[in-house]
C-alpha positions in Angstrom: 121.0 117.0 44.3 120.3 119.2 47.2 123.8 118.5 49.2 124.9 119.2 45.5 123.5 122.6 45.0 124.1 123.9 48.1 127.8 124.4 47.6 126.9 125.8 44.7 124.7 128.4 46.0 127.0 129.4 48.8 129.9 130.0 45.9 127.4 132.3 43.3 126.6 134.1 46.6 129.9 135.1 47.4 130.8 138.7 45.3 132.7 138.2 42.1 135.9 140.1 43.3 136.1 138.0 46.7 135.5 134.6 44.3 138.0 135.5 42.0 140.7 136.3 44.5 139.6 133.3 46.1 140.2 130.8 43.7 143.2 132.6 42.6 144.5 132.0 45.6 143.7 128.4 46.2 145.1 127.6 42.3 148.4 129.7 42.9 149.2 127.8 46.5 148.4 124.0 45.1 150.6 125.1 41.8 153.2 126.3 44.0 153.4 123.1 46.0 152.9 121.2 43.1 156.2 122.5 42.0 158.3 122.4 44.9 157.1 118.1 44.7 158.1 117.9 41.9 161.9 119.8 43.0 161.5 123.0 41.3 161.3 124.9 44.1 164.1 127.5 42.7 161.9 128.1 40.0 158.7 128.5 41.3 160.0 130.8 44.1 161.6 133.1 41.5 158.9 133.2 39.4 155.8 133.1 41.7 157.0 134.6 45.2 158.9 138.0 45.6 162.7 137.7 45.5 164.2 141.0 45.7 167.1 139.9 43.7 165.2 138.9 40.7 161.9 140.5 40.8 163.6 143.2 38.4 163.0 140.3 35.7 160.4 139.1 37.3 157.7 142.3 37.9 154.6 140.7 37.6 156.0 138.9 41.4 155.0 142.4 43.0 151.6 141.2 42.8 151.0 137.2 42.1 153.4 136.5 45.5 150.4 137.4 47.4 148.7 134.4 46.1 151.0 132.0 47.4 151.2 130.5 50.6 153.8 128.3 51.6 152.9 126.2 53.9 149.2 124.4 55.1 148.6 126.4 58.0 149.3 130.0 56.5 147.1 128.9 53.5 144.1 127.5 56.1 144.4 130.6 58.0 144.2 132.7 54.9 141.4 131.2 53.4 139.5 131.5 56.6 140.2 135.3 57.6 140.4 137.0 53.6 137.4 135.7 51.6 134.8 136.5 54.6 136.2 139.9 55.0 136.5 140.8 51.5 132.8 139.2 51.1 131.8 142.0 53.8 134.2 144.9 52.5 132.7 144.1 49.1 128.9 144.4 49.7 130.0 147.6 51.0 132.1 149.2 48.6 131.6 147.4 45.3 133.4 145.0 43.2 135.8 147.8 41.7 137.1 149.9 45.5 137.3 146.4 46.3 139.5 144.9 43.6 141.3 148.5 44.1 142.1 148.0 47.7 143.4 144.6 47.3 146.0 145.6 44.4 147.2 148.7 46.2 147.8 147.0 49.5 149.6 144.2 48.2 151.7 145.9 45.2 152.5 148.8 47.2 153.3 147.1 50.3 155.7 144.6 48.0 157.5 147.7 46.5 158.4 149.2 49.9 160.4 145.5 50.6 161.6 145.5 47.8 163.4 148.9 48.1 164.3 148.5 51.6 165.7 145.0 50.7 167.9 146.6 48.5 168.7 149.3 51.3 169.5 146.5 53.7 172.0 145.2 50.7 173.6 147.9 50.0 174.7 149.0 53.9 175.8 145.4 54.4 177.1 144.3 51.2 175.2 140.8 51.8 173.5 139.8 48.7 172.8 136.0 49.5 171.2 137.4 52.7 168.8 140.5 51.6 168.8 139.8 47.4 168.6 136.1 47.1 167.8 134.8 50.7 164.5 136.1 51.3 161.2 135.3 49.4 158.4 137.3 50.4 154.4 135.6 49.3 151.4 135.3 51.6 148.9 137.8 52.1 149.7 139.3 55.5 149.9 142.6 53.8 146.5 142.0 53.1 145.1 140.8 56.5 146.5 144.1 58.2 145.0 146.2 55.6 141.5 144.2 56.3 142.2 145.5 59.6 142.4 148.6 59.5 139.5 148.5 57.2 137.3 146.9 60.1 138.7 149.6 62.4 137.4 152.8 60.2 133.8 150.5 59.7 133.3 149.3 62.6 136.1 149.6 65.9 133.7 149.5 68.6 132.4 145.6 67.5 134.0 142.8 69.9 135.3 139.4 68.6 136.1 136.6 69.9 139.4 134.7 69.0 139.3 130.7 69.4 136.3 131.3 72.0 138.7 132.6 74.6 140.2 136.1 73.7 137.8 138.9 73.6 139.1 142.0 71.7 137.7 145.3 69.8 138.3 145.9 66.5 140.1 148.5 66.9 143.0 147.0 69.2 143.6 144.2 66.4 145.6 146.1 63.4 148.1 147.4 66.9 148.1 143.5 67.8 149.1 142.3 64.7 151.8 145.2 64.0 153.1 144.2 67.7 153.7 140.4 66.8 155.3 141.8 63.6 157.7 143.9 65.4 158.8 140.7 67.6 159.5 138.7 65.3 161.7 141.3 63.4 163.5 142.0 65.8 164.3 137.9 66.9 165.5 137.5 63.3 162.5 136.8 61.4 162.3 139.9 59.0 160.5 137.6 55.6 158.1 137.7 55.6 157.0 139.1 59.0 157.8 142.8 58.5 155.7 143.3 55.3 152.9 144.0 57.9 154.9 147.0 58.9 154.5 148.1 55.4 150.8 147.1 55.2 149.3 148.9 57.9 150.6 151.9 56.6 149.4 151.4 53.5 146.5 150.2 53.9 146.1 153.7 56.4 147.2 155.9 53.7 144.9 154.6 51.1 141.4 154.6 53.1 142.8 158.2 54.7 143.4 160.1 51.6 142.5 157.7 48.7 139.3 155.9 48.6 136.9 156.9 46.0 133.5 157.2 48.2 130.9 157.7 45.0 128.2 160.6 45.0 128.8 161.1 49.1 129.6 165.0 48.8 127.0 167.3 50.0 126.1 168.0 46.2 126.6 164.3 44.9 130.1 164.6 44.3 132.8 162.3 45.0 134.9 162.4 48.0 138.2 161.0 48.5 139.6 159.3 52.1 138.2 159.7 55.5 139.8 162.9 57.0 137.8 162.4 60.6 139.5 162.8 63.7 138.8 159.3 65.1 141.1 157.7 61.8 143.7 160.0 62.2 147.4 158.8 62.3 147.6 159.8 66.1 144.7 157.7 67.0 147.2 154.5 66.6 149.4 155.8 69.0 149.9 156.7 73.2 149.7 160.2 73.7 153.1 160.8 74.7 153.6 160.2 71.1 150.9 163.0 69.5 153.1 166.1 69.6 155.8 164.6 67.3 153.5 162.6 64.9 151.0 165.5 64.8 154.3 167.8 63.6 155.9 165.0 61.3 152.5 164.5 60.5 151.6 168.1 59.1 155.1 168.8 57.1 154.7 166.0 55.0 150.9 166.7 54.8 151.6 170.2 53.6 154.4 169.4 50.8 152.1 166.7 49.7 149.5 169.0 48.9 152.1 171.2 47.3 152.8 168.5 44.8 149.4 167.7 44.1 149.6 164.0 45.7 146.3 164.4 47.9 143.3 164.6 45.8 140.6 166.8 47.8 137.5 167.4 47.8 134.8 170.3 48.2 133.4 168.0 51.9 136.6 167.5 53.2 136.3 167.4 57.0 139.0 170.1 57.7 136.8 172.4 55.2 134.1 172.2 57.2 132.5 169.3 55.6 131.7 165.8 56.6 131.8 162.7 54.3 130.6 159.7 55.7 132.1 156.6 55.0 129.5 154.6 52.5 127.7 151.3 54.3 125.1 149.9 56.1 123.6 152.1 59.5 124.9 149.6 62.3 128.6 150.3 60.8 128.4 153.7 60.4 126.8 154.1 63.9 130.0 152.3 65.4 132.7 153.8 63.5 131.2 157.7 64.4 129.7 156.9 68.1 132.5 158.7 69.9 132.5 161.6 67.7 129.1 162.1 67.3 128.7 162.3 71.1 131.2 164.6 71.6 129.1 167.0 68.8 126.3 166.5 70.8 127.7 168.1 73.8 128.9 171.0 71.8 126.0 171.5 70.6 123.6 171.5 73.9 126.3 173.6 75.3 125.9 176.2 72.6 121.9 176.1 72.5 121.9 176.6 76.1 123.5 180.2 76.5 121.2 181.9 74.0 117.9 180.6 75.4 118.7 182.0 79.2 119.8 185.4 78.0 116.7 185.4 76.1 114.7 184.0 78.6 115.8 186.8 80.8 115.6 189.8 78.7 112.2 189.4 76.8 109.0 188.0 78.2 107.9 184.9 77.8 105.9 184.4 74.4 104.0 181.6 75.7 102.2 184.4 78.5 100.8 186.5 75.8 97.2 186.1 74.5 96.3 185.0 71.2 95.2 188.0 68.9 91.5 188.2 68.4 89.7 188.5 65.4 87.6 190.6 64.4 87.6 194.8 64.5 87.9 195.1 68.1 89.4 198.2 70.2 91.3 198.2 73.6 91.2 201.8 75.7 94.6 201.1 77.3 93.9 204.7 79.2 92.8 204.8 82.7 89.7 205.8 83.8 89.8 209.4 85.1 88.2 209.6 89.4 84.7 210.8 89.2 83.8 214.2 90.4 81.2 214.9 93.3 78.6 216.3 90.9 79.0 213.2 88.7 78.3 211.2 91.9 75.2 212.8 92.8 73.4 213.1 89.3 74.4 208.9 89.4 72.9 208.7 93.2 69.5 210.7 91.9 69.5 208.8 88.4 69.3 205.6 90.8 67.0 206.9 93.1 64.3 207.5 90.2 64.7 204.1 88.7 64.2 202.8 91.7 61.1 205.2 92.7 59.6 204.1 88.6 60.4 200.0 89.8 58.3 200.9 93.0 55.3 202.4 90.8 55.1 199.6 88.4 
């Protein structure tokens, strides 16, 4: 009963989004290849993956192609990489930002093929090719998303890939979008250049989107992270910063024009700061470089006040307490004594002594 339950226990602990995506995902793939056994591929790739083609008919493929994989090895490695990560992403966000996040990446992400498949047709006039000949499924839209996820959480942490390749967080969204733009260019656009489409999504959402419950300075809501270390520069060289920065600001601007970019009262560039919700060790990561260069700002700025007032008033610590009590201070000086005043002292002492003698 024990090596029974223990299965068991590991699947109730495992978040209710994360197990429902899960199994979704497991049931979708073996119906999938269950189909294609039994030669209707045709069908099952119209109706369960995204063919740009068809997917006018077809809508719901916007979404449910993400839970198909195609072949064993794109299914092992998803099962291994997703669930874990959404487990983590879950505990921290909750079931709904969760569920949120993995509709968003994938159905947004889908859309953008899907109009620049039809792009692709109508410059080249090759439906077979761009309408009909590509079917896009598999959750890599996801995986890049999860990425940059981990890389606004926690960049600084260091993993290890097979045991051999050590690598930060934070270089593995660039990694992935790098293999991506290989095999695009050698020919392989489906479904390899979905990841294009998914790190920028996935960006876009946790930068301006996210719903961070009661972490405004009042208990409001606050939307995105609008720090400096998640900005859209930060993914690229600097030779690279002055023309992203200025693409970057005119379609900031009109967006805020037409109302696309919900804000709130702590956004960063008001002067406010809203941290990203989660446990200490993540949040110490994700804000170490910025919170040391805060620190330096700020021992700069203490330091200039204290010597000017170090040198202008004395120091407090040298003054005596007050006493208590009705006491007075002469703060006059004693005027010199006169010759007569000297004298009548010198006689005055003379006769005490002459009475001390006589006694």
């Amino acid at each position: 009963m024990a090596v029974l339950s223990s299965p068991l226990v590991l699947i109730q602990s495992v978040p209710p989004v994360t197990r429902a995506y899960a199994a979704a995902t497991v049931v979708s793939s073996a119906l999938y290849g269950w189909l294609c056994w039994k030669g209707l591929r045709t069908e099952a790739a119209q109706y369960m993956t995204l063919v740009p083609g068809s997917a006018l008919f077809s809508p719901w493929t916007l979404f449910t192609s993400s839970l198909v994989e195609t072949t064993i090895f794109e299914f092992i490695a998803t099962l291994i990489f997703v669930p874990p990560s959404l487990k983590y992403l879950e505990r921290l966000w909750g079931g709904l930002e969760t569920f949120k996040f993995i509709f968003v990446s994938i159905v947004a992400s889908n859309v953008i093929v899907f109009g620049f498949s039809w792009i692709e047709f109508i410059v080249t006039r090759n439906a077979d090719l761009f309408l009909y000949g590509m079917q896009y499924h598999g959750q890599m839209a996801l995986q890049i998303a999860i990425l940059v996820a981990f890389t606004q959480l926690i960049p600084e942490h260091q993993v290890q890939i097979l045991g051999v390749i050590k690598a930060r967080v934070k270089s593995l969204p660039m990694a992935y979008l790098t293999l991506s733009t290989v095999l695009c260019i050698v020919g392989f656009q489906c479904p390899w250049i979905i990841i294009q489409f998914g790190w920028f999504v996935g960006w876009v959402y946790l930068r301006f989107y996210k719903k961070n419950p009661g972490e405004s300075v009042g208990g409001g809501d606050t939307y995105g992270d609008r720090s400096e270390t998640f900005s859209l520069i930060s993914w690229f060289p600097p030779f690279m910063h002055l023309p992203l920065t200025l693409l970057g600001n005119f379609v900031y601007s009109w967006a805020n024009r037409l109302h696309l970019i919900p804000t709130s009262g702590s956004d960063v560039e008001l002067g406010g700061y809203a941290p990203v919700p989660g446990n200490a060790r993540a949040e110490a990561e994700r804000r170490r470089a910025m919170a040391l260069k805060a620190l330096d700002q700020r021992v700069a700025n203490n330091s200039s006040p204290v010597g000017s007032n170090s040198a202008n008033t004395p120091s407090s610590q040298s003054r005596s307490p007050p006493t208590v009590g009705p006491t007075r201070v002469d703060i006059t000086s004693p005027s010199p004594p006169t010759n007569g005043s000297l004298d009548r002292s010198k006689s005055g002492s003379d006769s005490d002594e002459a009475t001390k003698t006589k006694s």
